[in-house]
C-alpha positions, -999 to +999 in steps of 0.1 A: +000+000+000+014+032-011-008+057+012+003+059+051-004+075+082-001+113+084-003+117+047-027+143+029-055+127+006-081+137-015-116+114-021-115+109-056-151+085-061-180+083-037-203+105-011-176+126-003-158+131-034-139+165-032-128+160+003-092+166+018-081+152+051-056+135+068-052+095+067-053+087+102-052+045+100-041+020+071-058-014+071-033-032+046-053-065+050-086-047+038-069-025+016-092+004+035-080+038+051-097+061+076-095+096+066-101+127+089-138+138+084-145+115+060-171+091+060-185+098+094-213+075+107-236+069+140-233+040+162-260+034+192-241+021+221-253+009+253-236+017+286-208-011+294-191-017+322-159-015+317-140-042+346-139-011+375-169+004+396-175+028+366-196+025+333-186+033+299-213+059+289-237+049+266-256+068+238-252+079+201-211+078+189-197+093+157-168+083+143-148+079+108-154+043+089-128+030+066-132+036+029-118+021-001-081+026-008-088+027-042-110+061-035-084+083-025-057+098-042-025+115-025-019+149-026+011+160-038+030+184-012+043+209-036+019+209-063-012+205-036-028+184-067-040+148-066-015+122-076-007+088-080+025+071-064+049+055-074+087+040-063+116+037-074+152+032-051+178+062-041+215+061-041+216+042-012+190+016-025+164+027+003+127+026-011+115+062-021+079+074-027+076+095-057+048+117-074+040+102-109+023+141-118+058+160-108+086+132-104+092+145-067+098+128-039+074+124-011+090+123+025 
């Protein structure tokens, strides 16, 4: 997966197409990402205890699901356009991200 944590992405295909934020979590496995502000849903959850005197409180939590990998696009850092990645090796044979739109590398 060429996308990590901390990165800047842009949704390219869905409900919230047009959206920057950050990538917050990579799910290799899935091939999913979870993207600041992006795909935010509802979950109903009932108070729990949680192994102490005290409760975890219950009611209505919102959070950011996972979406396709596939449905974002990085942002390139000095162009601030969408981009695809690629890789190629430095001097020292190290694995370097690159922008395919302006051949720069991505840190």
């Amino acid at each position: 997966m060429r996308i990590k944590v901390g990165d800047e992405v842009e949704v390219v295909s869905g409900n919230y197409k047009g959206t920057r934020g950050t990538v917050q979590r990579v799910l290799p496995k899935e091939n999913r990402v979870v993207v600041a502000g992006v795909n935010m849903v509802k979950k109903h959850q009932r108070p729990r205890p949680t192994g102490g005197r005290t409760q975890a409180q219950g009611g209505i939590i919102e959070f950011e699901a996972p979406i396709s990998a596939s449905n974002v696009m990085l942002v390139c850092p000095e162009t601030g356009e969408p981009t695809r990645v690629g890789i190629r090796r430095d001097e020292d044979g190290n694995r370097v991200r690159f922008s395919k739109k302006s051949g720069n590398p991505i840190s």
